[in-house]
PyMOL Python script that loads the backbone (N, CA, C, O; Angstrom):
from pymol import cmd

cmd.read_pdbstr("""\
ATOM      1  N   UNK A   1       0.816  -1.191   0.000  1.00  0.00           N
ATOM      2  CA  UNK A   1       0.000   0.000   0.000  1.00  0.00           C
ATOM      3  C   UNK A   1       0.864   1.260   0.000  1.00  0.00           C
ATOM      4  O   UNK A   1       0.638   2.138  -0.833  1.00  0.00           O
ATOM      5  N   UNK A   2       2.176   1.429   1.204  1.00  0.00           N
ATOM      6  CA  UNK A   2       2.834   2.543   0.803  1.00  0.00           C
ATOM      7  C   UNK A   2       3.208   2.658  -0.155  1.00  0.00           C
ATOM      8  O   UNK A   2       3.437   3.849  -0.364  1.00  0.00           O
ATOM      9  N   UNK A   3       3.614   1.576  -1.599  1.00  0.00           N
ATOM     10  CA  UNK A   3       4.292   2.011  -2.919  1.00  0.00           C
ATOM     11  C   UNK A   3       3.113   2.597  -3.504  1.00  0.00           C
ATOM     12  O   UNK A   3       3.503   3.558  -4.166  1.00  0.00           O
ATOM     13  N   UNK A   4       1.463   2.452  -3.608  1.00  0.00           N
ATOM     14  CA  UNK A   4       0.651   2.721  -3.655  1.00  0.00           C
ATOM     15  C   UNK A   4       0.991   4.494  -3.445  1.00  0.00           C
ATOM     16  O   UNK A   4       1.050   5.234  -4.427  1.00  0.00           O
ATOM     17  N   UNK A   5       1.176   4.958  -2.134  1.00  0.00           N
ATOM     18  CA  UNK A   5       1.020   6.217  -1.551  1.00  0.00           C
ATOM     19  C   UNK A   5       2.275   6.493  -2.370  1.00  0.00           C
ATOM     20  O   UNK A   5       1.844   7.491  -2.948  1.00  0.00           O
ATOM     21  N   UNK A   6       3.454   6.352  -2.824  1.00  0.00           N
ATOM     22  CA  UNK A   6       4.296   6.861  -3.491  1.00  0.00           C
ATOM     23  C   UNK A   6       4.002   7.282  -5.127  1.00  0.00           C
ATOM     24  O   UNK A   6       4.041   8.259  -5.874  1.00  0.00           O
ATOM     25  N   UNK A   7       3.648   5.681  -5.129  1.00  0.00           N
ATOM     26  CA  UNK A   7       3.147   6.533  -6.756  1.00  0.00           C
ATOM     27  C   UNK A   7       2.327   7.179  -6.850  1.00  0.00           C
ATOM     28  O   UNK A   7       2.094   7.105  -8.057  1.00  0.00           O
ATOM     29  N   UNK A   8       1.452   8.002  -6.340  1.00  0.00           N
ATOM     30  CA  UNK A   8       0.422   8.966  -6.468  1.00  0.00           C
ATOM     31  C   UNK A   8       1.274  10.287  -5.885  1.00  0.00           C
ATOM     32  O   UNK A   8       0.841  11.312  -6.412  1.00  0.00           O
ATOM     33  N   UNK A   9       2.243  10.518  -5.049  1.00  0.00           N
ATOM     34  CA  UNK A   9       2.702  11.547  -4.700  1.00  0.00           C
ATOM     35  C   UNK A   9       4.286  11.721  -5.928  1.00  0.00           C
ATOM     36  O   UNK A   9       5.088  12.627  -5.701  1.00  0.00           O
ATOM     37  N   UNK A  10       4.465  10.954  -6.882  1.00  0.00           N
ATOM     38  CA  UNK A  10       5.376  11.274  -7.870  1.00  0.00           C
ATOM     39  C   UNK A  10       4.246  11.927  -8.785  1.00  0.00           C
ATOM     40  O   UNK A  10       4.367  13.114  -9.088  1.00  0.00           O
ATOM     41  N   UNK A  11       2.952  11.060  -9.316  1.00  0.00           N
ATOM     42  CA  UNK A  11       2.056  11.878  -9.993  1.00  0.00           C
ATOM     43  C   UNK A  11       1.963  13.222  -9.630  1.00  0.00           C
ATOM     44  O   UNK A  11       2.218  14.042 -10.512  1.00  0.00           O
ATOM     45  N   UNK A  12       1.677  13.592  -8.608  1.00  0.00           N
ATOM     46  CA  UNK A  12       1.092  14.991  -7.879  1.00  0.00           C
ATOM     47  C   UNK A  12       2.217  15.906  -8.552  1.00  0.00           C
ATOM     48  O   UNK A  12       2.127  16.753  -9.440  1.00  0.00           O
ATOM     49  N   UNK A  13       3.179  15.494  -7.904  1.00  0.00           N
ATOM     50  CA  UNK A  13       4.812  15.794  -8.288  1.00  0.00           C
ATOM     51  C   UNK A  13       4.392  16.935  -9.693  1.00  0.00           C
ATOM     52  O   UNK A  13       4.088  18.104  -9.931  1.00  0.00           O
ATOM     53  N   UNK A  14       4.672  15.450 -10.421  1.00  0.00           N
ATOM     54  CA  UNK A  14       4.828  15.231 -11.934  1.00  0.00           C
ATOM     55  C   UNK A  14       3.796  16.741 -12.375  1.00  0.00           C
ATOM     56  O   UNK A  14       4.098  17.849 -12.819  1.00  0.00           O
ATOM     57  N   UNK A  15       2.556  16.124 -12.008  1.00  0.00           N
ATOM     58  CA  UNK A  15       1.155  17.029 -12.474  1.00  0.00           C
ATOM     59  C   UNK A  15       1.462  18.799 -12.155  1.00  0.00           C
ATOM     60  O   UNK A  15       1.169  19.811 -12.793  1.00  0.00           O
ATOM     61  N   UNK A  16       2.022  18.622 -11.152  1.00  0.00           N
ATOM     62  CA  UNK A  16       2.094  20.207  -9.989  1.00  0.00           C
ATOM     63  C   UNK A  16       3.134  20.784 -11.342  1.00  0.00           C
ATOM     64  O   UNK A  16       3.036  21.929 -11.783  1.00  0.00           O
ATOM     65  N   UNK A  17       3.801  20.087 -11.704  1.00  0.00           N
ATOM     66  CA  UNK A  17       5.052  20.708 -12.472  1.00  0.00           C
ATOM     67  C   UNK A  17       4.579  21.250 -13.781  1.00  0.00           C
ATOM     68  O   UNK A  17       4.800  22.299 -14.385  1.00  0.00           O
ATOM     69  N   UNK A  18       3.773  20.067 -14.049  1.00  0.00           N
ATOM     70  CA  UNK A  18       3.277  20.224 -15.844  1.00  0.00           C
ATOM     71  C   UNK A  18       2.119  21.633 -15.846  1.00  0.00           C
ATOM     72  O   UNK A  18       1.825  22.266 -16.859  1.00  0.00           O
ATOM     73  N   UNK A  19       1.581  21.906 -14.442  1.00  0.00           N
ATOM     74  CA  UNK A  19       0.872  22.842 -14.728  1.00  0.00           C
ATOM     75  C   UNK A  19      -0.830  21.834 -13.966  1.00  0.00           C
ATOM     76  O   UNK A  19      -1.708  22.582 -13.535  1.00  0.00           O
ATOM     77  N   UNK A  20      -1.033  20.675 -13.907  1.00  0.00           N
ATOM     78  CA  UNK A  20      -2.281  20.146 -13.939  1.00  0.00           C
ATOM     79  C   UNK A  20      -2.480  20.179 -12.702  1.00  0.00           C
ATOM     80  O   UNK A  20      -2.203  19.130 -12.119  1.00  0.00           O
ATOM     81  N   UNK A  21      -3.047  21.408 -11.792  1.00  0.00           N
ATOM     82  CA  UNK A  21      -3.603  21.496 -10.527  1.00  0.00           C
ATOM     83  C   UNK A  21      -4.252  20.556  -9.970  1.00  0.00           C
ATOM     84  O   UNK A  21      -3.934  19.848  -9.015  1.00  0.00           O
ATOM     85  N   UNK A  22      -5.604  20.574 -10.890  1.00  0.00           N
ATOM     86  CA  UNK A  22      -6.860  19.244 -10.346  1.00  0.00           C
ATOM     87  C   UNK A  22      -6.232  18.120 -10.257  1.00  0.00           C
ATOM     88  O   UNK A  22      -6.379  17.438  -9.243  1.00  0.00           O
ATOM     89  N   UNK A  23      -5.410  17.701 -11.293  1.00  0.00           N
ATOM     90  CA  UNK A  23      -4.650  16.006 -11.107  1.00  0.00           C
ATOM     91  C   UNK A  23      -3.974  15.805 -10.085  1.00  0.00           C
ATOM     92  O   UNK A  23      -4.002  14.694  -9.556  1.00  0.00           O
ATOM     93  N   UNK A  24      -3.098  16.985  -9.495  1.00  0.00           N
ATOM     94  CA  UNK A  24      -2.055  17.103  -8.271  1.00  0.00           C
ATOM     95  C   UNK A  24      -2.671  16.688  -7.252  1.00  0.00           C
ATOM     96  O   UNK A  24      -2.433  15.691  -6.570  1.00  0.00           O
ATOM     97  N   UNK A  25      -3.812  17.783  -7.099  1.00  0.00           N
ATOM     98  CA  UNK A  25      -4.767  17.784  -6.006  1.00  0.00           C
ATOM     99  C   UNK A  25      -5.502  16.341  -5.518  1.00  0.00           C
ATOM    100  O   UNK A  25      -5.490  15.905  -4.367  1.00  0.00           O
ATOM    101  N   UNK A  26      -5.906  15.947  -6.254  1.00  0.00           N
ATOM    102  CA  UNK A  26      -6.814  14.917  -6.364  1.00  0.00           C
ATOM    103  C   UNK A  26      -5.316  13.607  -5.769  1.00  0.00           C
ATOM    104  O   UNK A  26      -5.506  12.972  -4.731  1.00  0.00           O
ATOM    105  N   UNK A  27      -4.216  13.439  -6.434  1.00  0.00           N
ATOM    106  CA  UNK A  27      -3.786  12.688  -6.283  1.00  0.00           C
ATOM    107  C   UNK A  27      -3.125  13.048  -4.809  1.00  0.00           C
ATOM    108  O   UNK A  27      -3.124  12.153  -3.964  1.00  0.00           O
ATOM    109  N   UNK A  28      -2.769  13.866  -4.603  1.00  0.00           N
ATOM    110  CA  UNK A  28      -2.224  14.276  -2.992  1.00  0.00           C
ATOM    111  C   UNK A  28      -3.467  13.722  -1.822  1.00  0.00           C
ATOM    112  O   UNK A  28      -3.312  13.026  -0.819  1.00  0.00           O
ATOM    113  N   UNK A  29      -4.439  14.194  -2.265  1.00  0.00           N
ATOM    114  CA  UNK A  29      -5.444  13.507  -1.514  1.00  0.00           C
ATOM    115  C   UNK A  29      -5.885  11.971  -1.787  1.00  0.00           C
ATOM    116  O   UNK A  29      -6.102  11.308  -0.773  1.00  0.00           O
ATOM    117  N   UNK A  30      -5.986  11.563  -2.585  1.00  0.00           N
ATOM    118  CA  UNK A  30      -5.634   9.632  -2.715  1.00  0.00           C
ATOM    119  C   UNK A  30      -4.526   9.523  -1.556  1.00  0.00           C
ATOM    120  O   UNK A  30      -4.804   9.478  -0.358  1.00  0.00           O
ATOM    121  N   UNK A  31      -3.645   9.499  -1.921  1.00  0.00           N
ATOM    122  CA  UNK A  31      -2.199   9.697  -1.875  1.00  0.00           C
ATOM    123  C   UNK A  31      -2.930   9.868   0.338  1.00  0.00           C
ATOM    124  O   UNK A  31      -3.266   8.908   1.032  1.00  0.00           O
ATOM    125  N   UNK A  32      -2.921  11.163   0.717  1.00  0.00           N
ATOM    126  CA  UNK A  32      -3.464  10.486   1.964  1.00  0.00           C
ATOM    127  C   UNK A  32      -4.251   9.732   2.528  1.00  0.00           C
ATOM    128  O   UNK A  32      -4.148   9.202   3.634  1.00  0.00           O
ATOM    129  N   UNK A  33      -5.383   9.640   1.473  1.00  0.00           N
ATOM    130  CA  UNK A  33      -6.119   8.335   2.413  1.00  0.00           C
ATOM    131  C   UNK A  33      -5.389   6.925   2.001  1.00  0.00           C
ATOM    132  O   UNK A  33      -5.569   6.098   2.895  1.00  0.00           O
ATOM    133  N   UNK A  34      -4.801   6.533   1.169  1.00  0.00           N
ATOM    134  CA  UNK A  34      -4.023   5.133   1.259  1.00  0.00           C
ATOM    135  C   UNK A  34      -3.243   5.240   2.661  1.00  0.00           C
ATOM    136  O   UNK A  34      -3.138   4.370   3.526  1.00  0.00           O
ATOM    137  N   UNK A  35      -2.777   6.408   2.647  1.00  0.00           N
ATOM    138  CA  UNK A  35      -1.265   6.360   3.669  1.00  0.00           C
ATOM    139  C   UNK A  35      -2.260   5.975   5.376  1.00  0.00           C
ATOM    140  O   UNK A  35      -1.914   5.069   6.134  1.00  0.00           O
ATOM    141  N   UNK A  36      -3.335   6.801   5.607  1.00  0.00           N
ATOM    142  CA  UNK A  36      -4.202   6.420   6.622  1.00  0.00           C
ATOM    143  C   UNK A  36      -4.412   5.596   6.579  1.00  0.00           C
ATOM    144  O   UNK A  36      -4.175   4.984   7.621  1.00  0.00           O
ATOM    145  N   UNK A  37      -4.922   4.915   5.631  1.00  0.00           N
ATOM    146  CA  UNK A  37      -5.793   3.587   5.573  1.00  0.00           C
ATOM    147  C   UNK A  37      -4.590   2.410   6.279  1.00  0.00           C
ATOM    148  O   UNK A  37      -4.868   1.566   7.131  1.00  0.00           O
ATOM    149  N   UNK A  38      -3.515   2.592   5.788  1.00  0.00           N
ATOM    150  CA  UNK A  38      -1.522   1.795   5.329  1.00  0.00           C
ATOM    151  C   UNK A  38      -1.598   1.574   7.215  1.00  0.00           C
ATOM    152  O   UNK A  38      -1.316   0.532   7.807  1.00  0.00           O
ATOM    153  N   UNK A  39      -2.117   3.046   7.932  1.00  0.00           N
ATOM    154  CA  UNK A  39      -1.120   2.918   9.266  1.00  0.00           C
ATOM    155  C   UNK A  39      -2.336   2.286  10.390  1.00  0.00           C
ATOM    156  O   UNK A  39      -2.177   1.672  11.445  1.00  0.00           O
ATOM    157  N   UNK A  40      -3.452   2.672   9.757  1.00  0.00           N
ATOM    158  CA  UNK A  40      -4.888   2.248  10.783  1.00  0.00           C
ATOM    159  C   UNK A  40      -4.863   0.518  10.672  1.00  0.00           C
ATOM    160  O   UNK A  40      -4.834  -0.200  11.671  1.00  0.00           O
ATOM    161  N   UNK A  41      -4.884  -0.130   8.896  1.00  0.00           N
ATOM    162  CA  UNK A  41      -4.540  -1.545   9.257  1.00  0.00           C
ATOM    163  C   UNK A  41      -3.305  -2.018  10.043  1.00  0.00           C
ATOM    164  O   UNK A  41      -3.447  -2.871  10.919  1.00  0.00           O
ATOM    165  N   UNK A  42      -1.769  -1.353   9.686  1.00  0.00           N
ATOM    166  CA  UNK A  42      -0.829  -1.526  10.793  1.00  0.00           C
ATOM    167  C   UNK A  42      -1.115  -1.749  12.145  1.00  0.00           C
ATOM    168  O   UNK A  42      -0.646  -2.732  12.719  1.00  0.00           O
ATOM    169  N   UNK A  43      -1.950  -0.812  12.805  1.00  0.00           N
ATOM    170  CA  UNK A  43      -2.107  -0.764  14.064  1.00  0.00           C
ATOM    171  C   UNK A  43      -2.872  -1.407  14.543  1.00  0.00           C
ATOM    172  O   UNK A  43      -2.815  -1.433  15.773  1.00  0.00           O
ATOM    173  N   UNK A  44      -3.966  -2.248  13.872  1.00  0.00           N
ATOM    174  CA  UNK A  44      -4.738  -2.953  14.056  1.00  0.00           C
ATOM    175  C   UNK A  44      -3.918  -4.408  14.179  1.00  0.00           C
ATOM    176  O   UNK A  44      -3.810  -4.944  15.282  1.00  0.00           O
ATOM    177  N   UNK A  45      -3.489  -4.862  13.270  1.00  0.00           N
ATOM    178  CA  UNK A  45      -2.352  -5.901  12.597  1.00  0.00           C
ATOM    179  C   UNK A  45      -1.183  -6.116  14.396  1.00  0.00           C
ATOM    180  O   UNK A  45      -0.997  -7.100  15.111  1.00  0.00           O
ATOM    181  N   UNK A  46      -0.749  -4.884  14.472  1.00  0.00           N
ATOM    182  CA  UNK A  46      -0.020  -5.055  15.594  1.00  0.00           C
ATOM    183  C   UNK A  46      -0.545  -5.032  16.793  1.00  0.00           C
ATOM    184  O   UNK A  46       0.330  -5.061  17.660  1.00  0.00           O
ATOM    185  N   UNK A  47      -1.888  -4.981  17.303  1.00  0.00           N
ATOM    186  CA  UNK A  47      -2.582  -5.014  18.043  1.00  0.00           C
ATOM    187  C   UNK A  47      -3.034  -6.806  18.431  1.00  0.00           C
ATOM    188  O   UNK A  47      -2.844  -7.662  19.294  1.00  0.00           O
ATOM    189  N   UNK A  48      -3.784  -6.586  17.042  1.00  0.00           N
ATOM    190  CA  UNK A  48      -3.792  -8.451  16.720  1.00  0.00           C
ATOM    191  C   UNK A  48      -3.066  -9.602  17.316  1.00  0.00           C
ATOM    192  O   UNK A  48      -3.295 -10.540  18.079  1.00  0.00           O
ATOM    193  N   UNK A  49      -1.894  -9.011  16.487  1.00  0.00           N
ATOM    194  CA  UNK A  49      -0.572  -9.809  16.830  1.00  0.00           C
ATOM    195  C   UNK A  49       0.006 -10.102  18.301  1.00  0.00           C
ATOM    196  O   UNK A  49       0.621 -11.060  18.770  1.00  0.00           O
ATOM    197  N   UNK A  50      -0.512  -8.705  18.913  1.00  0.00           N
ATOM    198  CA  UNK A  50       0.358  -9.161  20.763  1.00  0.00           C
ATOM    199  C   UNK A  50      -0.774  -9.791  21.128  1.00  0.00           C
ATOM    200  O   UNK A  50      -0.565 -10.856  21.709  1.00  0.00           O
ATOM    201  N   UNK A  51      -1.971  -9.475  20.974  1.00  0.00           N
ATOM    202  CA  UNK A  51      -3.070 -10.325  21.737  1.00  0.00           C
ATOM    203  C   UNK A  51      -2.923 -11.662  21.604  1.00  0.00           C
ATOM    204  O   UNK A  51      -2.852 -12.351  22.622  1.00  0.00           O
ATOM    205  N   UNK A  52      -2.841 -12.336  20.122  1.00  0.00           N
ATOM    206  CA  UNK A  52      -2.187 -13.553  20.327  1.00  0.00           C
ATOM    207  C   UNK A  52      -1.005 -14.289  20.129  1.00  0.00           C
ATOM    208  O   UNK A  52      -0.947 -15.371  19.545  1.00  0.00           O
ATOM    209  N   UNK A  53       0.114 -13.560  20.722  1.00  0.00           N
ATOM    210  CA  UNK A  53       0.846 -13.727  20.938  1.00  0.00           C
ATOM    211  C   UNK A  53       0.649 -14.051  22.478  1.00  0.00           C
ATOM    212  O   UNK A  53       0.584 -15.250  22.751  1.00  0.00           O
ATOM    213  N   UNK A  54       0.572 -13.363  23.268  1.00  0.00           N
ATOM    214  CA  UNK A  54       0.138 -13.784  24.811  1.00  0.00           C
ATOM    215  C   UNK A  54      -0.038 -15.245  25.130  1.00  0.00           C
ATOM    216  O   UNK A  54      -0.765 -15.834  24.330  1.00  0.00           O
ATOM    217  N   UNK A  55       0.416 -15.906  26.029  1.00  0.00           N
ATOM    218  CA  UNK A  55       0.420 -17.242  26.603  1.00  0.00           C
ATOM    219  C   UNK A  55       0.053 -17.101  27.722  1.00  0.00           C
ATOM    220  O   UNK A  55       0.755 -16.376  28.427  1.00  0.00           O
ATOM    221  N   UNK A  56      -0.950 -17.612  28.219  1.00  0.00           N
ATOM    222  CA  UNK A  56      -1.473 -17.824  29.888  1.00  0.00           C
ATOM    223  C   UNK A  56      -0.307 -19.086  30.426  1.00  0.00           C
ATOM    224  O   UNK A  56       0.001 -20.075  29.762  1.00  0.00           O
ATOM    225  N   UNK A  57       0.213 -18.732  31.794  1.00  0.00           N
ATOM    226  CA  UNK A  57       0.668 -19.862  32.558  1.00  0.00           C
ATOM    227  C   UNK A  57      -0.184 -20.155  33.696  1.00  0.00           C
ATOM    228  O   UNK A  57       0.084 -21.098  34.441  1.00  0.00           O
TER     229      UNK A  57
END
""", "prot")
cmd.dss("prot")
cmd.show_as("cartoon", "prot")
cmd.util.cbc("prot")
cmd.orient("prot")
């Protein structure tokens, strides 16, 4: 998913340069909700993970 959030922020890049505002825009904002989306499953994922990880003695 972050190569995801990269290639949309080289677009933006790219677009911002050529002159194409709306394309920039639009992709800067993709571009953050992948990256949210990238760290909310992370944290979930690592949440997951210690819970069962845990061993009762």
């Amino acid at each position: 998913m972050l190569s995801w959030v990269v290639t949309f922020l080289i677009v933006a890049l790219i677009a911002g340069i050529l002159g194409f505002g709306g394309i920039a825009g639009a992709s800067i904002e993709i571009a953050k909700i992948i990256f949210f989306v990238a760290i909310i499953l992370f944290l979930i994922s690592a949440v997951v993970g210690l819970a069962r990880g845990r061993t009762r003695v």
